[in-house]
C-alpha positions in Angstrom: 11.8 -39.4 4.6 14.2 -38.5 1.6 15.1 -34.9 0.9 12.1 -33.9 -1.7 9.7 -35.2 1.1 11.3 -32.9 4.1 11.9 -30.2 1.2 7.7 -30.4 0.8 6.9 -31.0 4.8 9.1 -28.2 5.5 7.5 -25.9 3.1 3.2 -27.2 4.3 4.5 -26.2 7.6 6.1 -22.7 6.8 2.8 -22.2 4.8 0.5 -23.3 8.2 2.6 -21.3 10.3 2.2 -18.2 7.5 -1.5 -18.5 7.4 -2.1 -18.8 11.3 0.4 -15.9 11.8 -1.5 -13.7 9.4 -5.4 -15.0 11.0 -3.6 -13.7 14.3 -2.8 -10.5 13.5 -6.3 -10.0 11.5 -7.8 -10.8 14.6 -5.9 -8.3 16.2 -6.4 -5.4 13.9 -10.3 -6.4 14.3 -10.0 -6.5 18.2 -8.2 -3.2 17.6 -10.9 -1.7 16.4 -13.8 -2.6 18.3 -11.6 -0.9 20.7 -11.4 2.3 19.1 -14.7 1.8 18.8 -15.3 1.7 22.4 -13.2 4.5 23.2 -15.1 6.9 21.1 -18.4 6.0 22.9 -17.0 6.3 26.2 -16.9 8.9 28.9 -13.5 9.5 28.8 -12.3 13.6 27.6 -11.4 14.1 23.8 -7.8 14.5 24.5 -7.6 11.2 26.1 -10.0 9.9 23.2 -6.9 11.5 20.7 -4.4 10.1 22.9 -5.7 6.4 23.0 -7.1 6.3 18.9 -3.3 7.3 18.3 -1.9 4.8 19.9 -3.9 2.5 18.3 -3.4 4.2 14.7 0.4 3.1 15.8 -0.1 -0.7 16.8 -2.0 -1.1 13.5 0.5 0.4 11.4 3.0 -2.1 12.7 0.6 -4.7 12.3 0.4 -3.8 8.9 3.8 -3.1 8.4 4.4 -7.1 9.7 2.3 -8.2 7.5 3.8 -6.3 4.2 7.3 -7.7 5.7 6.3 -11.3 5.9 4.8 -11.3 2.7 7.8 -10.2 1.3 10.0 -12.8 3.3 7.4 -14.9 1.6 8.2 -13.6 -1.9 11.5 -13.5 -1.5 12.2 -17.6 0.0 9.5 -18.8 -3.3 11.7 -17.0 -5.9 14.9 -18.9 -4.0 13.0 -21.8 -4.2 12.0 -21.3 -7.6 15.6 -21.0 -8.6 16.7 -24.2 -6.9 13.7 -26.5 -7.7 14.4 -30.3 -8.7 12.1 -30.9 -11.9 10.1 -34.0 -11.2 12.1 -35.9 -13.6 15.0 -35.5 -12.0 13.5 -36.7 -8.3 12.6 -40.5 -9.6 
């Protein structure tokens, strides 16, 4: 495998491994909140209703947060690559 080739597998696999990490925490943001959703129908008192919503308002503000930072990672290593891209006239 010559450089262009790894430089291409390298970047399908960051991109799998992007896409996976981001169905991940979507499933968790959605398992988060059919738990909220639980908790409000439950028998438990309003203060530990408000203690356990909060908690989750917290998990899925870093959740979010993850996400925002990976998408700027994301941003951040296409513009490097942008800058340092062989033109296909160059690779033959």
């Amino acid at each position: 495998m010559d450089k262009v080739d790894k430089s291409i597998y390298i970047d399908l696999r960051a991109k799998e491994l992007e896409n996976m990490l981001l169905y991940r925490y979507l499933r968790l943001l959605e398992e988060l909140k059919i738990l909220e959703s639980s908790i409000d129908s439950s028998d438990l008192s309003d203060e530990d209703k408000n203690k356990l919503k909060g908690l989750i308002e917290i998990l899925e503000e870093r959740i979010l947060t993850e996400l925002m930072n990976a998408r700027d990672e994301r941003e951040r290593v296409d513009e490097i690559l942008s800058r340092s891209h062989i033109p296909i006239e160059e690779i033959e």
